[in-house]
C-alpha positions, 0 to 999 in steps of 0.5 A: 410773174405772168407768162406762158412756158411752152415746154422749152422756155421758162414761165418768166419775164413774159416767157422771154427767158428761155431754156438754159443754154451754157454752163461754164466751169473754171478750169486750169488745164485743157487737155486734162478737161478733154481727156475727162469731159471727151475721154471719159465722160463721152461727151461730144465735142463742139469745138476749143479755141486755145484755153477754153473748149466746149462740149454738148451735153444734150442741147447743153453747151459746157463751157470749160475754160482755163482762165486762171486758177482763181476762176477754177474754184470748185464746190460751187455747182454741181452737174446732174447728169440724167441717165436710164440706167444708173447702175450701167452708167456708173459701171461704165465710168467707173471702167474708164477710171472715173472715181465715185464717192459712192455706189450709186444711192436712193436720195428720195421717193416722188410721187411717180418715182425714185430718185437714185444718184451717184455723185464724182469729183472731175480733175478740177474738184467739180462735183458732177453727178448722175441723177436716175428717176426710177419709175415706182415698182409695180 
């Protein structure tokens, strides 16, 4: 494949294939992805039209729409969500109700850095979770 990134597309199909832009998730109620998408998590909401609505996860549309429950079936991805600061990322949901499997754990060492996450379940099943690159101690 040839092509050329320029730090916000993908180096594919000649550099025409840009960043990721929506990510969309089944769900089977509304105000209960609101109340935990909005309420919980924090994040911005763009807007709803009836049974599906969509929030900004930092120049990334979600998309969550209740479009029947065969369309809600869980464990099929997984949202990283990159945080500074692990440890007060998940005192702070856990503050808000947010229920983890686990404290927040080492996964793996990097070249340049640590790789820490802690890993939460949304009402629907949705496995979410929240990814820190600590930088290697001096």
């Amino acid at each position: 494949m040839t092509g050329a990134a320029d730090g916000r597309g993908l180096a594919v199909l000649g550099g025409s294939l840009g960043p990721l832009g929506q990510i969309a998730l089944g769900i089977t109620d509304v105000d209960a992805a609101e109340a935990f998408y909005g309420g919980k998590l924090g994040l911005r909401k763009l807007y709803r039209f009836g049974d599906i609505t969509f929030y900004d996860m930092g120049g990334i549309r979600l998309m969550l729409g209740d479009e029947g429950p065969e369309n809600a079936r869980p464990g099929s991805i997984c949202l990283y969500f990159r945080v500074a600061d692990i440890d007060r990322a998940f005192a702070e949901l856990k503050s808000k109700g947010v229920e983890f499997q686990a404290e927040p754990h080492f996964i793996a060492a990097m070249s340049d850095h640590h790789l820490w996450m802690a890993f939460f379940i949304d009402p629907f099943g949705h496995q979410l979770a929240l990814m820190c690159e600590r930088p290697l101690p001096a």
